[in-house]
N, C-alpha and C positions, 0 to 999 in steps of 0.2 A: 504493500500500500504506500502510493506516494502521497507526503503531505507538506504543503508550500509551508513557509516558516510562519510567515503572519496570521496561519488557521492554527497553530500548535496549542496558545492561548483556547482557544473555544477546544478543540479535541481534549485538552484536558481537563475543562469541567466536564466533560461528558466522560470521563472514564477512562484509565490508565490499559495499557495494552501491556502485552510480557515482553514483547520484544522491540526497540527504539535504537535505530543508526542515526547519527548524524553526518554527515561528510561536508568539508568546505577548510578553503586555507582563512578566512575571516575569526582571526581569533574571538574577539570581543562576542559576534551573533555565536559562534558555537559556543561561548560559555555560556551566556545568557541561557540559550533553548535548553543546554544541559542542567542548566540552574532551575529553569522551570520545570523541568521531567523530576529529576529530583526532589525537588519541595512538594510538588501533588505526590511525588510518593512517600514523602514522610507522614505528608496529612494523610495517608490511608493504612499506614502503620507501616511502613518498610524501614524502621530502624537501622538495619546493619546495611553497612555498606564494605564492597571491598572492590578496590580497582588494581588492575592488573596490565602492566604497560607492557608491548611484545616488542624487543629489542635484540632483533639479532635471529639467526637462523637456526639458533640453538634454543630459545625459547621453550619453557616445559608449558606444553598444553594443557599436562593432566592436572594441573592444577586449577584451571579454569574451570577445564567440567567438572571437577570435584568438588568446588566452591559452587556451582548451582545447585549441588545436589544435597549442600547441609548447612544446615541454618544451627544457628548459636543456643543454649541454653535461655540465653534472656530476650529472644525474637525469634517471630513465627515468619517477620518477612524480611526480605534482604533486598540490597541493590547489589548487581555484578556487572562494572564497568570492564570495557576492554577497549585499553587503546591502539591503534595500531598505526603509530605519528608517520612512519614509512607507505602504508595505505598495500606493502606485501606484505600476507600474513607467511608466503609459503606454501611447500605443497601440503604437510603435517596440519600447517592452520585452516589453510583448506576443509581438508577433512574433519578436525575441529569445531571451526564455525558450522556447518552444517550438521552435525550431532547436538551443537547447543542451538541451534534453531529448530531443530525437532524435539530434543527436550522442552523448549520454553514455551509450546504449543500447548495450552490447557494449564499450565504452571502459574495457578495465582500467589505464589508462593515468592516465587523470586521474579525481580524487574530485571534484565540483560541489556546494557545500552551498548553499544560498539561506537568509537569517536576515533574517525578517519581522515584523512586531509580530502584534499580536491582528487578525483581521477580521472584519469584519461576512459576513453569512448571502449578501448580495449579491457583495463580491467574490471570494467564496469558488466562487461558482459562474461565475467569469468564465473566458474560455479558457485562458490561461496557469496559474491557478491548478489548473484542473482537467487540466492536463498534466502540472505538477508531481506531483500526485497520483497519478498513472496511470502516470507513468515513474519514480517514485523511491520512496522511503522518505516518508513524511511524520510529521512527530511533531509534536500540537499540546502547546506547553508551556503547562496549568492552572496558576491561582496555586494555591495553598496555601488553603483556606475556613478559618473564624477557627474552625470548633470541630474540625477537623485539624491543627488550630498545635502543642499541645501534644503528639501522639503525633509528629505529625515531628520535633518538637525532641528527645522521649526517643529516634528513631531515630537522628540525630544523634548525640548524646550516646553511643549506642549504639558508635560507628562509632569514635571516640577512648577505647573502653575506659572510660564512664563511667556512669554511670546513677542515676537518686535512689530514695531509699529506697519499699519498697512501700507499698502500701495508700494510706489519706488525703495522709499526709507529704508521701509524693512526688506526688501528684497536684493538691497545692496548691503546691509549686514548679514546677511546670510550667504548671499556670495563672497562677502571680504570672509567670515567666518571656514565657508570652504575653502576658499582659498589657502586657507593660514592651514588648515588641518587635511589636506589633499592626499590620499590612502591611507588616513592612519586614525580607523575608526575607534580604535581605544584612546589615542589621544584626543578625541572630538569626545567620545563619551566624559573626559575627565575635563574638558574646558566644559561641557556643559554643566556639570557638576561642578565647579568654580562660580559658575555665573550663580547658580543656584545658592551659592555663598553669599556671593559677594553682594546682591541684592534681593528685593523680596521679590516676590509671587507677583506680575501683572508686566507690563509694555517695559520694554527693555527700549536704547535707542538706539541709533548706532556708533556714538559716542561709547557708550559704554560695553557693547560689544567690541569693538577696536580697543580699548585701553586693557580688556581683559583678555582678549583669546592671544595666545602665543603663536610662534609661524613653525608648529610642529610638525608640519607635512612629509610624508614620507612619497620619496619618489620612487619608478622602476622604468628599467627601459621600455619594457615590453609595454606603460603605457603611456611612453615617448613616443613610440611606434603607430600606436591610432592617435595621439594629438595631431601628427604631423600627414596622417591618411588624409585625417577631417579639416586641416587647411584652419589648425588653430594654433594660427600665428603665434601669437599673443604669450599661450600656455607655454606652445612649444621653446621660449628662449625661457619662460620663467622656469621648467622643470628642466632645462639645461644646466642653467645656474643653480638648483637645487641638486639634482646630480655630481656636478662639481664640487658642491660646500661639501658632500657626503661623501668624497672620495673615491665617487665612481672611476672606476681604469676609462681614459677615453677610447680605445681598442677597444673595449666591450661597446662602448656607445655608437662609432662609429660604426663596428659589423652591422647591427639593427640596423643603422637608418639606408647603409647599403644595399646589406638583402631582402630590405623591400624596394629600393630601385632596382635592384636584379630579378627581382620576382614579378616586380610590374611589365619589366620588358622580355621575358621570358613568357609570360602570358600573353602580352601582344604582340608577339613572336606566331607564337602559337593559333589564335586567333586569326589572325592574318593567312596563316595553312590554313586555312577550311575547319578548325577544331572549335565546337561549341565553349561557349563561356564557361560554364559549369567546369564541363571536365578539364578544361586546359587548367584551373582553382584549383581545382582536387590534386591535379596533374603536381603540382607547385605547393602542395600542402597548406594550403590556405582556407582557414575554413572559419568558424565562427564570427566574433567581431569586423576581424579583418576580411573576409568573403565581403561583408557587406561595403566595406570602405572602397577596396578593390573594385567592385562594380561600380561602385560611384565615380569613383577617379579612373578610372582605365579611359572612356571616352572622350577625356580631357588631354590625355599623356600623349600626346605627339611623337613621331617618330624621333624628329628635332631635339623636344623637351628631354625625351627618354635620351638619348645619345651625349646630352650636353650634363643632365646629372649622373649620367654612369662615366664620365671623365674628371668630373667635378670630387664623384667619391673617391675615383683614383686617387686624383691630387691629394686630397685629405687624407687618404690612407699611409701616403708618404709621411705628409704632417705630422702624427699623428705617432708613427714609429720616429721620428726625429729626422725628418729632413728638412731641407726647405725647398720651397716651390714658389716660383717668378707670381707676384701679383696675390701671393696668397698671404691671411697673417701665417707667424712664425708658430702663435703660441696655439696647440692643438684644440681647445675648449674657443678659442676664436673662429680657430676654422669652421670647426663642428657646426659653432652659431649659423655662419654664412649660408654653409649645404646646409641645413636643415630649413631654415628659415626659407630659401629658395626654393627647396623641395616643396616644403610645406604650402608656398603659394601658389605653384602648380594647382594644388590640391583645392584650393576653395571654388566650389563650386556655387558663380554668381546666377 
């Protein structure tokens, strides 16, 4: 049974199930939804808890099913957590998980949650996983996308009695707010918990949202890599220089924003032979997010455009390893700026 994160709340007044996965790399939502499964099952008597982390390919299973199958002197009901921070249990866990998901069927005794990272489309269809799925609850925990930052935080805000002022006001403290906390929903959970300090219950301004939230944003390439798809200029030098403050290698930053001009023109390569949109994607492993960006921008990407940023990234690639190149900056976080920023306006689609 799949169940979205934001029904979790109503499914558990209605009644706890024996078996609960969560899977997602979103720290903060997985603790929270594991915090709420937890508490409705204290409120219905599952006192003991024992959590059991699998670390390694030597991991003793038998310990896991042995712990479902006996409850303590001073409790009738248990919690049996299993984490599995790798998301491979193994062949052994395998067989494992699928024994404790046939045990936990009819088992009002004991609650079994398993807490998994993100997985790929592959192990997702693996046997264990798809027992998981078919004997429990499953809830995949989504991160937050950057242009839902801001209404989640006014929910937020919502939930401690607070809220910013309507119209423009407040919608430009919510975007300076995301801005300042950009992938890094545990540190928004704890600025909104700050403001919740620092003033009472009713209209915040946006004065005092600015003088309170920090610029604790966490960057990543990979979502360097869609700023710069979606032709957003703007973002794209500010998570540059956010990259840099954080010590990113620019040789890591640079590969990204290359091999999606090599994968742009390698699809309109392809395209061009006679091969459907679709598959020439598939062809170039492009799929989710970026599928969608790539169809957008491909009809924009000129044969010209493409030719002149796939020399451009050369140059930079030089940069970047320490050379220098006629007409280009020296210093490699300069260059990076120039191609991306270039690339990136390629990308905006007027």
């Amino acid at each position: 049974m799949q169940l979205a994160l934001p029904q979790l709340a109503a499914h558990l007044q209605k009644g706890l199930r024996s078996l609960y996965t969560l899977h997602g790399n979103e720290a903060l939502l997985m603790q929270e939804a594991a915090d709420a499964i937890r508490a409705s099952a204290r409120a219905q008597g599952y006192t003991e808890r024992s959590v059991h982390t699998v670390a390694g390919a030597h991991f003793d299973w038998s310990e896991v099913l042995a712990a479902g199958g006996s409850l303590s002197l001073f409790a009738d009901k248990q919690i049996v957590e299993v984490r599995i921070p790798t998301g491979k249990p193994g062949k052994e866990g395998s067989t494992a998980i699928q024994q404790l998901v046939a045990s936990a069927q009819g088992n009002d005794s004991t609650l079994t949650m398993f807490l998994l990272p993100s997985l790929d489309a592959a192990t997702r269809k693996g046997a264990w996983f798809t027992a998981l799925e078919g004997g429990g609850v499953m809830i995949p925990v989504e991160p937050v996308e950057r242009h839902a930052l801001p209404q989640w935080i006014a929910q937020r805000l919502q939930r401690q009695g607070q809220n910013v002022a309507a119209g423009e006001e407040g919608q430009r403290a919510l975007q300076f707010f995301a801005d300042r906390v950009e992938g890094n929903l545990l540190a928004a959970h704890q600025e909104i918990q700050k403001l919740g300090l620092l003033y009472p219950p009713g209209e915040l301004t946006q004065a005092q949202v600015e003088s309170a939230v920090l610029n604790v944003a966490r960057y990543d390439v990979f979502k360097l890599s869609e700023s710069v798809l979606a032709g957003q200029v703007v973002r794209v030098q500010r998570m540059l220089d956010g990259l840099q403050a954080e010590g990113e290698a620019a040789v890591l930053v640079h590969y990204t924003i290359a091999e999606d001009i090599r994968a742009l023109k390698r699809v309109k390569d392809a395209i061009a032979a006679g091969k459907p949109m679709p598959m020439a994607l598939r062809e170039q492993r492009v799929w989710g997010p970026r599928e969608r960006l790539f169809e957008r921008v491909l009809p924009r990407m000129t044969e010209a455009r493409l030719n002149g940023l796939l020399q451009a990234a050369h140059q930079v690639d030089g940069i970047v390893k320490g050379l220098k190149v006629p007409d280009w900056p020296t210093d490699p976080w300069q260059a990076l700026q120039r191609l991306a920023v270039r690339f990136s306006r390629f990308c905006i689609v007027r």
